[in-house]
C-alpha positions as CSV (number, residue, x, y, z in Angstrom):
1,X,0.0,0.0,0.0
2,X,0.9,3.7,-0.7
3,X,0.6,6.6,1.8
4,X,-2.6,7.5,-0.1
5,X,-5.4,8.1,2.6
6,X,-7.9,6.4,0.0
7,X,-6.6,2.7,0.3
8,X,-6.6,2.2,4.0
9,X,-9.0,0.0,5.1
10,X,-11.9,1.1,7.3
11,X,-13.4,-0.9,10.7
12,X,-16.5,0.0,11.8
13,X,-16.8,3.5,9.6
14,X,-13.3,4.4,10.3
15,X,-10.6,4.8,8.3
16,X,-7.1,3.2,9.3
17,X,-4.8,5.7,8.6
18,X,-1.7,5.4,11.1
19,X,-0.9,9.4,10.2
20,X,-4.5,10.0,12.0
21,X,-4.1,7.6,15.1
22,X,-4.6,9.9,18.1
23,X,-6.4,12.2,16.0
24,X,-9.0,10.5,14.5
25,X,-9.3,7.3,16.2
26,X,-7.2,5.5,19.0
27,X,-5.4,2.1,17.6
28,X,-5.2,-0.2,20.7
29,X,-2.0,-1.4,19.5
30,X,1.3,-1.7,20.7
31,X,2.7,0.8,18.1
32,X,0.2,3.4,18.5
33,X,1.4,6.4,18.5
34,X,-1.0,7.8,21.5
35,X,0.1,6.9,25.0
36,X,-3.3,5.4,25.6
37,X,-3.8,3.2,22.7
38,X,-0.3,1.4,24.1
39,X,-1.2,1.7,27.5
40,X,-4.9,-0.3,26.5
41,X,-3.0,-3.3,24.2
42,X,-2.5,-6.5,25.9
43,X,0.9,-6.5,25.3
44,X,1.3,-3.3,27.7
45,X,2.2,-4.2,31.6
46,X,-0.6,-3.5,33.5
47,X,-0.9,-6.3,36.1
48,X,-4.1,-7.8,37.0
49,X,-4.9,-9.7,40.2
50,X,-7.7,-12.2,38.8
51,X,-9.1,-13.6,42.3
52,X,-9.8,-17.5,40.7
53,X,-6.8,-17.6,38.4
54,X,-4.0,-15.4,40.0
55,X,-1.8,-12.5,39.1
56,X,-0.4,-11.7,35.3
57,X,1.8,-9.3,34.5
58,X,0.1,-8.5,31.6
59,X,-3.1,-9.3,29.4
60,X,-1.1,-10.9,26.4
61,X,-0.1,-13.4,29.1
62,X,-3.3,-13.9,30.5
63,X,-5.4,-14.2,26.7
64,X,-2.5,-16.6,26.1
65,X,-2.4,-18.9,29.5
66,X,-6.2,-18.8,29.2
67,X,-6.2,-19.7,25.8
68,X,-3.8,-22.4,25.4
69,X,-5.2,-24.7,28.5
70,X,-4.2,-22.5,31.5
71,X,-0.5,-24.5,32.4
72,X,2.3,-22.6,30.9
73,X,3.2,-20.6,34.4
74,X,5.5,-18.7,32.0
75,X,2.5,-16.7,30.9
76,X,2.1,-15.2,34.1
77,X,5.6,-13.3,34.0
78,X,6.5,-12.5,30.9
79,X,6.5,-9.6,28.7
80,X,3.6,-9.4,26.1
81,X,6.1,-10.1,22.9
82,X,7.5,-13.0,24.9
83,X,3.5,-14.1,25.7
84,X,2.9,-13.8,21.9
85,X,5.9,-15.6,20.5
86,X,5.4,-18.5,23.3
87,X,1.3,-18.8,22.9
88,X,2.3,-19.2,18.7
89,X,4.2,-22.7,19.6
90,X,0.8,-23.7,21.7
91,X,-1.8,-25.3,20.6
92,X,-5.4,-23.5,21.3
93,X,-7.4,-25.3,23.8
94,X,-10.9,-23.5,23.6
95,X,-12.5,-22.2,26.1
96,X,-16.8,-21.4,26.2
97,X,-16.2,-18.3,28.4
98,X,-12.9,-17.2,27.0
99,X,-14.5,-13.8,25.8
100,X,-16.3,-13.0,28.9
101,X,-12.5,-14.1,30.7
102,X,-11.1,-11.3,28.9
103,X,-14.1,-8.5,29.2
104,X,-13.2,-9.2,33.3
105,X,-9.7,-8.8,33.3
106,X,-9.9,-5.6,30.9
107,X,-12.2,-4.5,33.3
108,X,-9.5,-5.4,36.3
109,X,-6.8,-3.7,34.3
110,X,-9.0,-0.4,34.1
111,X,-9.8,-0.4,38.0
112,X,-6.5,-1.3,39.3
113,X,-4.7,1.2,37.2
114,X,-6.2,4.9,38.4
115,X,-4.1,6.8,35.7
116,X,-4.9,4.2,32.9
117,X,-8.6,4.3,34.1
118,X,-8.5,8.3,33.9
119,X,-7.1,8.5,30.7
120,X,-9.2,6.2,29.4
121,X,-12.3,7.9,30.7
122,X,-11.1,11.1,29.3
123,X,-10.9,9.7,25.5
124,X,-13.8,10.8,22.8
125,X,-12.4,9.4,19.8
126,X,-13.3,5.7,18.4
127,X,-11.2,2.9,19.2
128,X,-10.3,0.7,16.7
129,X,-7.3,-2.0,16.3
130,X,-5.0,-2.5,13.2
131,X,-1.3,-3.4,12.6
132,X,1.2,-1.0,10.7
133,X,4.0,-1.9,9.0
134,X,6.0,-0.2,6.6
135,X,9.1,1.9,5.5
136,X,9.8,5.4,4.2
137,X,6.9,6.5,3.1
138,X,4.8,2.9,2.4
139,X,2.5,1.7,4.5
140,X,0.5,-1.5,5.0
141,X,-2.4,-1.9,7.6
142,X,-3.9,-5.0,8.5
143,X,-7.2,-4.6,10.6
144,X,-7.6,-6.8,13.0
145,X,-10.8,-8.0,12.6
146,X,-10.8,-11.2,15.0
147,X,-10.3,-9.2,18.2
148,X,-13.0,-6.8,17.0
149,X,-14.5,-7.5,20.1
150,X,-12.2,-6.0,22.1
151,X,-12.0,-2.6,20.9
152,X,-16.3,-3.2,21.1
153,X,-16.2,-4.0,24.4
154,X,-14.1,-1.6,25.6
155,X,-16.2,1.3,23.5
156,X,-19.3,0.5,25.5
157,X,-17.1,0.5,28.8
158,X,-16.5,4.2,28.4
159,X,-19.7,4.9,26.4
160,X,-21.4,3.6,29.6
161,X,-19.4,5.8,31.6
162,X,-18.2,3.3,34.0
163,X,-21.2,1.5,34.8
164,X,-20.4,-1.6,32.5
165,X,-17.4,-1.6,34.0
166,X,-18.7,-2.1,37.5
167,X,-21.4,-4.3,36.6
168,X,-18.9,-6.8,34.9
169,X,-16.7,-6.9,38.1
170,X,-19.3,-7.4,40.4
171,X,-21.3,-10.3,38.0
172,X,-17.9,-12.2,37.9
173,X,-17.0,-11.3,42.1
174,X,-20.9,-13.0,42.6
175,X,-19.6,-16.3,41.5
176,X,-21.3,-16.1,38.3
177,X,-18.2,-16.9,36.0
178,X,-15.9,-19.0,38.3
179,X,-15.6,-22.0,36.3
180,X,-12.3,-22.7,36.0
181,X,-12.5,-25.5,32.8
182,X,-16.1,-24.5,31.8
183,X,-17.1,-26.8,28.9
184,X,-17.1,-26.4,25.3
185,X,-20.5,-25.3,24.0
């Protein structure tokens, strides 16, 4: 792809253009180029303390314990690259609740973190998530369409100003989610 703003992609009625990230959207991405869309990636460390499954340095660790049968320990300590690059050589066990999983712990992340949670609060422009890559002057974007969710889920978290937030901590603190090997369904 060009650096022509009419052949990047669009998600949800946006158009991917990494010159605009910050300015008209947010790219949760590890590379954006807005402290917050780094700060919101999973790769980012912001530890949770999940009370069933424990502490993790960082979300990457926790999608990728979660997703590849909860026993690689290693998950819980390293970096989000190293998460990545480690959960690649696994094979996927799935899970029925994996989504809702993640939805808690992004919710943890936001409420353990006051600045994050602030910043995040304070945002008006539309998140999205895509992948840049490119040299002088060339850029290609890849949406990332299969974690769509995500960036959804965490749009109606501060669309709801805080109230799905709460709600989704205290469902999952009632007991309502603590299957630890739910089955598939």
């Amino acid at each position: 792809m060009t650096d022509e703003p009419s052949v990047y992609p669009t998600q949800k009625g946006v158009v991917l253009d990494p010159r605009q990230d910050g300015e008209t959207h947010i790219n949760v991405y590890s590379k954006s180029k807005c402290k917050i869309g780094r700060a919101l990636s999973n790769i980012s460390c912001y530890p949770i303390l999940h009370p069933v499954f424990g502490r993790f340095d960082t979300l990457e660790g926790f999608w990728w314990w979660l997703s590849t049968g909860m026993v690689e320990e290693e998950f819980r300590t390293l970096d989000g690259f190293a998460c990545r690059k480690l959960g690649k050589t696994l094979r996927a066990v799935p899970r029925k609740d994996f989504k809702e999983q993640i939805r808690y712990a992004l919710c943890l992340k936001l409420s353990n973190h006051i600045g994050l949670r602030e910043a995040f609060f304070a945002t008006t422009l539309p998140f999205v998530h895509y992948y840049a890559y490119g040299k002088n002057g060339k850029v290609a974007v890849l949406p990332a369409n299969k974690s769509i969710w995500v960036v959804e889920f965490l749009t109606a978290v501060r669309d709801s100003h805080g109230e799905l937030l709460e709600t989704t901590i205290a469902n999952y603190d009632t007991g309502l989610s603590h299957d630890t090997n739910p089955p598939l369904g």
